[in-house]
C-alpha positions, 0 to 999 in steps of 0.5 A: 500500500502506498503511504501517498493518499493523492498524487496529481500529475499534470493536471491543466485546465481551461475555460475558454480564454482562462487558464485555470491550471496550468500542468499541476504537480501535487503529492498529498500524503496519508493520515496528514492535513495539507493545506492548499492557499492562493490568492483568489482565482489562484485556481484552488477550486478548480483543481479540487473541482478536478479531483471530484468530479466536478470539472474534467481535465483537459490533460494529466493524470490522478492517481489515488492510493499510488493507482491511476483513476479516472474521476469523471463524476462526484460519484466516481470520487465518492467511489473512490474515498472522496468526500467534498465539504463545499464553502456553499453547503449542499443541503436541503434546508427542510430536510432533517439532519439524517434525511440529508445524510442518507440523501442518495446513499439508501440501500434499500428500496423499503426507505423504513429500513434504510432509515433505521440502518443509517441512524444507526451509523449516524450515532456511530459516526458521531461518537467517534468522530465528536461530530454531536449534531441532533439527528431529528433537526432541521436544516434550517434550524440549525446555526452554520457551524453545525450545518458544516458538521452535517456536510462531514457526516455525510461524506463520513457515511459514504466511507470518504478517507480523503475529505476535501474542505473548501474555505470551510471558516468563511462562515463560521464564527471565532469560537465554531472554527476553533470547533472544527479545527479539533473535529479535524485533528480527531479525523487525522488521528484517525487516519483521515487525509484532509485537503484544506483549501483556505486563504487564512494563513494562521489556519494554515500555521495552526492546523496542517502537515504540509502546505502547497501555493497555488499563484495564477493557475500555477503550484509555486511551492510546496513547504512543511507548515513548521518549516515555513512563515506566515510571512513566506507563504504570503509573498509566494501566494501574491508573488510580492512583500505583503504587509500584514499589519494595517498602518494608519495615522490618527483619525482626525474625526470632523462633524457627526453625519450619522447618529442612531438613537434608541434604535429597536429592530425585531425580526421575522418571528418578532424576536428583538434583534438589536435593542435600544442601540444608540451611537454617533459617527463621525467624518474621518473616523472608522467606527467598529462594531465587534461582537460574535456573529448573531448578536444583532450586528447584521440586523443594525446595519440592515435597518440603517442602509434602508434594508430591514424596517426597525421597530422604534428609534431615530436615525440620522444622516448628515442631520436629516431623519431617516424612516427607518420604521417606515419606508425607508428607501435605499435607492434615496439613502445612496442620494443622501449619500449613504453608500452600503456593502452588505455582509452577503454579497451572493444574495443582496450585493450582487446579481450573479447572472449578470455581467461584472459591468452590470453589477457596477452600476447597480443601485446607481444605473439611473444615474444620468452619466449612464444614460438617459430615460429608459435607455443605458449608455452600454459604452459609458457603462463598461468603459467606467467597469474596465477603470474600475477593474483597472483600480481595483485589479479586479481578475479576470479584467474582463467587464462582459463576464458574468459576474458568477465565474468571478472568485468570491473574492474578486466579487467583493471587489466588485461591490466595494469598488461600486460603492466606494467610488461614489464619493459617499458621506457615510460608508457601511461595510459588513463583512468587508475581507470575508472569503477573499485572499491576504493580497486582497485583504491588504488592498481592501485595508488601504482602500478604507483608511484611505476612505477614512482620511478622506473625510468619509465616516465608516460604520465597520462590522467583521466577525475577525476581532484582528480586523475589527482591532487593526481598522477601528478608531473606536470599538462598539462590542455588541451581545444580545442586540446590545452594544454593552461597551464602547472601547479605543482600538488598542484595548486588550484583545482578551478584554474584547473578548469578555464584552463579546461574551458578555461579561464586563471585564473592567466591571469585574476587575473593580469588584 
């Protein structure tokens, strides 16, 4: 037996004019964690989209357990030990956990039978593999970090030895990636061999044996994770020195131009999200709001940029109301100056069937520089696309593309190239480096102190408290829809952490 899980040779891949992969070499071994990072459209899904069964490669050769194999569908990958774990889950949300397990897998025509055999392997599953997730429980009703699980146990139950895991913390919070991470050294123990695909390069360091760089449909280098550097492996990923730290001088903060007050928003089922939440913001300054994700950061930002109606509670903009309990319009907070990059870019940021240039304008297409009644200047539309792309360096620089075959991250650069070259007063941003590589974080980075020392007012929400600690000028941490502490960005990580939870560590300290 070979103690090679995967080896790929000459694996090359085209789409069209996009030279996905370029004749790749990898070589994984068994029973290790190998990481596998680049930059975004580097070509790390695609090559894992190779493996399978998603896409067929236009040359080269798998080999699984030292024999040749041809992958041409996810079935022959699952026949042949291999289980994918993808960012987007593949789930029936009104599905219970077993029924999506077994979902493909019955093997038996009498569904009561095969129902009774995979409980059975579900609780076995479980125990041994510390994957406790309720059997009986809806998809839907279940938070992500246990939806991910249920992604796991579904390859588990289809006997994968070799589990596949795309950006998997994308969407997990601090303390549910922690989780994974020790569900994934427990695969490893016993004998699992796992292909981290990620673009966080502490996971990397925290988690794997091995970790191979992908730059531009290329392999560049493969390195034992002990035997490398966060550092390293970012100037191999983007092919430059990258600065990892954010630097910036003081804020110089000007006149208030939002300022919510008492702000109150419930959610569908009437529960109170966001609960009495009072702030000003001010020009010339990036105000944080840090906080596990759930606790009311999400509804607050909807209910300012116009998207979700509040409850009660004023809201202002450059000292004019907003009607944020009655029908307040996005479209006339962008006039007002008010510009909005939401925390899912899939379902509200942009529109995936249309073209990159499409999605440039949106929310100012009726803008007159675009056209004028009824009729859009296609020409003006795509010329302002490509110097957008051009600043931006949004890949591939091609505005005719559907924006769906863009990276995740290159599509937030879509969106927050819309709404920060518009000159806004205000600029709202969730989420802004969520699922995008360390080149574009740093770019992202600059992009907003640079907004900042321009005069705009930031209101800034990320789940990653580095971020939230290295951008900020002042920091709101919010539990249970309260903002219960107001810190400078230099405060104690660990003393962001306890508000986070909850719990006032000043408070505490005093007693």
């Amino acid at each position: 037996m070979s103690d090679i899980a995967i080896e790929l040779k000459g694996i090359d891949k085209r789409f069209g004019l996009v030279h996905a992969n370029k004749a790749i070499d990898l070589t994984v071994r068994k029973g290790t964690i190998h990481g596998i990072i680049g930059e975004n459209g580097a070509g790390k899904s695609t090559l894992m989209s190779i493996l399978y069964g998603f896409y067929q490669a236009d040359s080269g050769e798998i080999l699984i357990d030292g024999r040749p194999v041809t992958i041409k569908d996810p079935n022959a990958a699952i026949a042949a030990g291999i289980g994918m774990v993808h960012q987007h889950f593949m789930l029936v949300e009104n599905f219970t956990v077993l029924e999506n397990v077994m979902l493909g897998a019955e093997d038996s025509q009498i569904l009561n039978a095969s129902i009774a055999k995979a409980r059975v392997e579900l609780k076995r599953l479980e125990k041994e593999y510390a994957l406790e997730v309720n059997p009986d429980a809806l998809i839907e009703e279940l938070p992500v970090g246990l939806q991910q699980r249920v992604e796991i146990l579904k390859a588990l139950y289809r006997k994968a030895d070799i589990l596949i895991l795309d950006e998997p913390t994308g969407v997990l919070t601090p303390p549910e990636a922690d989780h994974l991470f020790r569900i994934l050294a427990q695969l490893k123990a016993q004998g699992k061999t796992i292909i981290l695909i990620t673009h966080k390069l502490r996971e990397i360091m925290a988690i794997t044996d091995e970790v191979s760089v992908m730059r531009r449909g290329e392999m560049v280098a493969t390195r034992p994770t002990q035997a490398t550097s966060v550092e390293e492996l970012a100037e191999l990923m983007v092919g430059r020195r990258v600065l990892l730290r954010v630097e910036k001088g003081a804020a110089l903060p000007g006149a208030v131009k939002l300022k919510v007050e008492n702000l109150t928003v419930r959610d569908g089922r009437g529960v109170t999200m966001v609960d009495n939440v009072s702030f000003e913001l001010k020009a010339g300054e990036i105000v944080g709001i840090a906080g596990v994700a759930g606790n009311g950061q999400s509804e607050l930002l909807e209910a300012i940029s116009g998207i979700r109606r509040a409850a009660a509670g004023t809201v202002l903009l450059n000292g004019s109301a907003i009607d944020v309990t009655g029908r307040a319009d996005p479209a006339e907070l962008r006039q007002r100056g008010l510009a909005h990059v939401p925390e899912d870019r899939h379902h509200v940021g942009l529109v995936l069937k249309f073209e990159e240039a499409e999605n440039s304008i949106l929310g100012y297409h009726r803008e007159p520089t675009y056209g004028k009644g009824p009729f859009l200047d296609l020409g003006a539309i795509r010329r302002e696309a490509e110097e957008s792309i051009r600043k931006y360096d949004i890949r591939p620089p091609d505005p005719r593309l559907k924006t769906a075959n863009f990276s995740g991250g290159n599509q937030q650069k879509i969106v927050l190239a819309r709404e920060m070259e518009r000159g806004p007063d205000v600029l709202i941003i969730g989420q802004p480096t969520r699922g995008v590589d360390v080149g574009a974080i740093e770019f992202i980075h600059k992009r907003i102190i640079e907004m900042r020392d321009q005069g705009v007012a930031v209101l800034l929400v990320s789940v990653e408290l580095d971020e939230i600690r290295a951008l900020s000028d002042r920091i709101l941490v919010m539990f249970a829809g309260r903002v219960v502490g107001e810190r400078k960005a230099d405060a104690p990580e660990g003393e962001l952490g306890l508000l986070m939870a909850g719990i006032d560590g000043k408070m505490e300290a005093a007693q």
